[in-house]
VEXVEXDO-532006 format. One record per residue (C-alpha): residue number from 1; residue in one letter; x, y, z. Coordinates in steps of 0.05 Angstrom, whole numbers, m for minus. Each point is the difference from the previous one (the first is absolute). Layout:
# VEXVEXDO-532006
{guza=NUM	rofi=a	X=X	Y=Y	Z=Z}
...
This chain:
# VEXVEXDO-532006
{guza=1	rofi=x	X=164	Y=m459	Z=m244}
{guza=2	rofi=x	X=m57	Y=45	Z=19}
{guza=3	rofi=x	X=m3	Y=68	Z=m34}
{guza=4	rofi=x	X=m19	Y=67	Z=26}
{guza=5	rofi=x	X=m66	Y=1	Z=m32}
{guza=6	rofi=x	X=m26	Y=m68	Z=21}
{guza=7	rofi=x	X=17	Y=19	Z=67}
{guza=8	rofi=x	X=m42	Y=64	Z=1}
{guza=9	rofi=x	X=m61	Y=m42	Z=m33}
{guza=10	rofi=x	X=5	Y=m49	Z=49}
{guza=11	rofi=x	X=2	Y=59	Z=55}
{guza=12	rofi=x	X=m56	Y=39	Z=m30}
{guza=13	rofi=x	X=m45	Y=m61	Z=m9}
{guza=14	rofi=x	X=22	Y=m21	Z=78}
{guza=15	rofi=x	X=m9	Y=78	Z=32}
{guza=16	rofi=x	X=m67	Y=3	Z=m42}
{guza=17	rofi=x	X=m58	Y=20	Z=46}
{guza=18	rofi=x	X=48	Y=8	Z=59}
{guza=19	rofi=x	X=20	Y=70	Z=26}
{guza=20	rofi=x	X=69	Y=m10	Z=m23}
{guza=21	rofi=x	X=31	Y=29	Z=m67}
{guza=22	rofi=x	X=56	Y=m18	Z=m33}
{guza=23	rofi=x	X=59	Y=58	Z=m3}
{guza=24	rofi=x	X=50	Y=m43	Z=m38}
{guza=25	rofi=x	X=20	Y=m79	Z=m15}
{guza=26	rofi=x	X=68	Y=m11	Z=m35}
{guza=27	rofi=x	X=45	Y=m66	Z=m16}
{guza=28	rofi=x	X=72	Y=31	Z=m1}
{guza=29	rofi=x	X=62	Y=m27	Z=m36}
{guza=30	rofi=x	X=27	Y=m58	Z=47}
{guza=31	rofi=x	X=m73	Y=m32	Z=27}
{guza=32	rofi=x	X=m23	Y=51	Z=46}
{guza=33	rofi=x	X=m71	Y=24	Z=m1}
{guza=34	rofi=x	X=m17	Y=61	Z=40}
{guza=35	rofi=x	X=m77	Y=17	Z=1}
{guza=36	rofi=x	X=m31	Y=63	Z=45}
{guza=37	rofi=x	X=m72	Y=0	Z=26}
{guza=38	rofi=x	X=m32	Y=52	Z=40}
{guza=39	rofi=x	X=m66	Y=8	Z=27}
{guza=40	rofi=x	X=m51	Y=56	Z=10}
{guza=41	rofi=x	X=12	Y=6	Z=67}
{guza=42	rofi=x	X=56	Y=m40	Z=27}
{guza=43	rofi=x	X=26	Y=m64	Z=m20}
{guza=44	rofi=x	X=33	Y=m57	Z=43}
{guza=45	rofi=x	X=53	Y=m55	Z=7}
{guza=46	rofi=x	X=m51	Y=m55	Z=4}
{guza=47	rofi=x	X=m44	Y=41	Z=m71}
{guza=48	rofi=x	X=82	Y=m4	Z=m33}
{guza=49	rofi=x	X=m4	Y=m80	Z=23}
{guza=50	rofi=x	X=m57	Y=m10	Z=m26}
{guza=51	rofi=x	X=8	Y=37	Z=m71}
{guza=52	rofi=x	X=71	Y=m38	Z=0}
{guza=53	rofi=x	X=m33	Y=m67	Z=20}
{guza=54	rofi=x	X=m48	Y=13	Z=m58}
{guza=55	rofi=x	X=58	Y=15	Z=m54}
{guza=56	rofi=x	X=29	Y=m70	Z=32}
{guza=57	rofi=x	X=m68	Y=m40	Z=m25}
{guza=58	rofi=x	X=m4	Y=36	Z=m52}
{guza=59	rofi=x	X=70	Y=m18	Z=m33}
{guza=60	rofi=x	X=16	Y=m59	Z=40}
{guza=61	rofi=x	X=70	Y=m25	Z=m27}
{guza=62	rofi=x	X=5	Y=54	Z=m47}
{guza=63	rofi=x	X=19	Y=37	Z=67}
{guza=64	rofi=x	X=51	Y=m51	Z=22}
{guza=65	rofi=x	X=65	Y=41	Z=m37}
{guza=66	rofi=x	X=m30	Y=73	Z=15}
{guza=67	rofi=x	X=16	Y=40	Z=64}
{guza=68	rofi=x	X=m68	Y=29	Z=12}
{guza=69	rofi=x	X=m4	Y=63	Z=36}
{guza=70	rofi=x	X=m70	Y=25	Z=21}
{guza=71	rofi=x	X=m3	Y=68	Z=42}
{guza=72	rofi=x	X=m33	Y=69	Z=m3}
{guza=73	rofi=x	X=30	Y=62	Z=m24}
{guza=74	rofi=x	X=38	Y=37	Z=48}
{guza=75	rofi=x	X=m17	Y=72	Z=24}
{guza=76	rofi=x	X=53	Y=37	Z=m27}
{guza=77	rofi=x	X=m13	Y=m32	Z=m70}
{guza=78	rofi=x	X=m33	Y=35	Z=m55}
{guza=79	rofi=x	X=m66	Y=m17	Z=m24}
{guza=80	rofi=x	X=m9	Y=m40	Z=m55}
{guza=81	rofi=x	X=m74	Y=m18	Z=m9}
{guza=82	rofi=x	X=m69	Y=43	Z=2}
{guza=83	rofi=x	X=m22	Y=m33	Z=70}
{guza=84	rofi=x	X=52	Y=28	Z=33}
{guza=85	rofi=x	X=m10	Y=70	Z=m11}
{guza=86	rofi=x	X=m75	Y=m13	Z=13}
{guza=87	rofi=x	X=23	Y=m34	Z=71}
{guza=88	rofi=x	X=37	Y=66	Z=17}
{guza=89	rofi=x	X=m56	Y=44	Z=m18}
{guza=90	rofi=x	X=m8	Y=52	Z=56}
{guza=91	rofi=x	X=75	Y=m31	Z=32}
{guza=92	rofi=x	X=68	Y=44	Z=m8}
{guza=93	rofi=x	X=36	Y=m18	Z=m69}
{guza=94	rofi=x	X=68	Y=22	Z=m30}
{guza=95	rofi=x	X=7	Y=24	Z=m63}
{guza=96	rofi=x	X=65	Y=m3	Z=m41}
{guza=97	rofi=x	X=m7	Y=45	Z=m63}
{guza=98	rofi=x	X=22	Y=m9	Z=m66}
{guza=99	rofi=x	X=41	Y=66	Z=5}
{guza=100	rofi=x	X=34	Y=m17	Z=66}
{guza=101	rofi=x	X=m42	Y=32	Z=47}
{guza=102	rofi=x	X=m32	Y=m40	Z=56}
{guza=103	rofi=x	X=m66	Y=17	Z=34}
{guza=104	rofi=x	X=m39	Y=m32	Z=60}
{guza=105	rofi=x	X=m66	Y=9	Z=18}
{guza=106	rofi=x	X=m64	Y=m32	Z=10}
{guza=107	rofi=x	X=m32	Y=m47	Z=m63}
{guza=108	rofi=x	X=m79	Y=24	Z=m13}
{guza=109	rofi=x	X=m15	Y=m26	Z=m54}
{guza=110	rofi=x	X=34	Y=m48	Z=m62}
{guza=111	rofi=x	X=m22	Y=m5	Z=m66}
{guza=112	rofi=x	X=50	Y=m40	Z=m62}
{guza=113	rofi=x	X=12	Y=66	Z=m23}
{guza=114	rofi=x	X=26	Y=40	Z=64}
{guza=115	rofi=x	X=m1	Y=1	Z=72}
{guza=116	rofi=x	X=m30	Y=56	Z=46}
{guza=117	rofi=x	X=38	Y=18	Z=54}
{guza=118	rofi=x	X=2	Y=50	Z=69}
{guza=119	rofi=x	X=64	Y=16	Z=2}
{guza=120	rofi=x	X=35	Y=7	Z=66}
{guza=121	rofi=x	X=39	Y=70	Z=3}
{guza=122	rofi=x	X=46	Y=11	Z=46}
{guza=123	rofi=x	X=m7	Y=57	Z=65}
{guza=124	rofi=x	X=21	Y=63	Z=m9}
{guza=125	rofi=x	X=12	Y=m5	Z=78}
{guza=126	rofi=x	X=55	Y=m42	Z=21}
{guza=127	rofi=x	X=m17	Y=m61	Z=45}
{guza=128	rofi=x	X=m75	Y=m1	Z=m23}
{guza=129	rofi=x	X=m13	Y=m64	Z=m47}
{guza=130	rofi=x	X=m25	Y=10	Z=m66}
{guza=131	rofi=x	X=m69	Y=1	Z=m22}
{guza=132	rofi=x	X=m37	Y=m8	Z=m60}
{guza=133	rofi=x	X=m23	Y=39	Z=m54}
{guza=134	rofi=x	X=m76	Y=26	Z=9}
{guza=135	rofi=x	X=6	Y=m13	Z=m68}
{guza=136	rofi=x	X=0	Y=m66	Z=m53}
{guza=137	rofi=x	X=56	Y=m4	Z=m49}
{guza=138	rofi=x	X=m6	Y=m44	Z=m66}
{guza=139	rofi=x	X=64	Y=m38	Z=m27}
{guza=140	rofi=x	X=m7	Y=m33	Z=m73}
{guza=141	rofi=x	X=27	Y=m65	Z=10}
{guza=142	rofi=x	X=47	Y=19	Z=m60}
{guza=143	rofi=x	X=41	Y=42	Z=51}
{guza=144	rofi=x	X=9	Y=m51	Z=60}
{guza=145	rofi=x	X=57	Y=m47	Z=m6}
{guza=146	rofi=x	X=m17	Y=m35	Z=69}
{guza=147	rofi=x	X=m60	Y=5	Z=51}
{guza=148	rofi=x	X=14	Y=m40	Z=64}
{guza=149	rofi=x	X=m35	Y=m12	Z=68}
{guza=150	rofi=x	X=32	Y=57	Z=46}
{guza=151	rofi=x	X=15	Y=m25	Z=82}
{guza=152	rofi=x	X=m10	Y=61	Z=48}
{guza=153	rofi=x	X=37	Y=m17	Z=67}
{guza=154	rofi=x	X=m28	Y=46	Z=60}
């Protein structure tokens, strides 16, 4: 049976000099392996057939009793790797805090220690949307218990 970690060599060694990135690659109890690329930009059906074909060459027979599952993270998830809050640099994030509170606003900048944010306050005038903070606010990482992609329908 394949195990978590040879599965995320394998992927790192395969997305290597590609603008993919591995966000996670796990063998769960009952011989299903669920991996999640993403991309810089934006990554497609025939980049997730080729990364899966890949795995397939890879492991050859080894994959033969494991459901293999090879997909991007989904918007509404929370990220889990570096790249991703570099890919939503200057894109509207929300922010679950530690304490309960949850902001939104736009990312600036990241950094492994915390994240720098405009936050989006609400209007003070019914009916008008909200806009964002003239000024940047800094979040240790410490304090955020989620960051996710946010989707703005207009």
């Amino acid at each position: 049976m394949i195990t978590s970690q040879q599965l995320e060599i394998a992927l790192q060694r395969q997305l290597e000099g590609t603008p993919h990135f591995l966000v996670g690659a796990e063998v769960r109890p009952g011989g299903k392996a669920v991996v999640e690329v993403d991309n810089d930009t934006a990554i497609t059906l025939a980049d997730l057939g080729d990364i899966n074909q890949g795995l397939r060459d890879t492991f050859g027979e080894a994959l033969d009793d494991v459901e293999l599952q090879v997909g991007s993270p989904g918007l509404g998830r929370p990220f889990k790797v570096e790249r991703q809050y570099r890919k939503h640099i200057g894109k509207q994030v929300e922010v679950a805090l530690s304490d309960g509170k949850q902001v939104t606003g736009l990312l600036e900048d990241y950094a492994p220690e915390a994240l720098t944010l405009r936050i989006l306050q609400p209007s003070k005038i019914k009916g008008r949307l909200p806009k964002l903070a003239d000024e940047t606010t800094v979040i240790p990482i410490t304090g955020i218990k989620t960051t996710q992609a946010s989707i703005t329908i207009k």
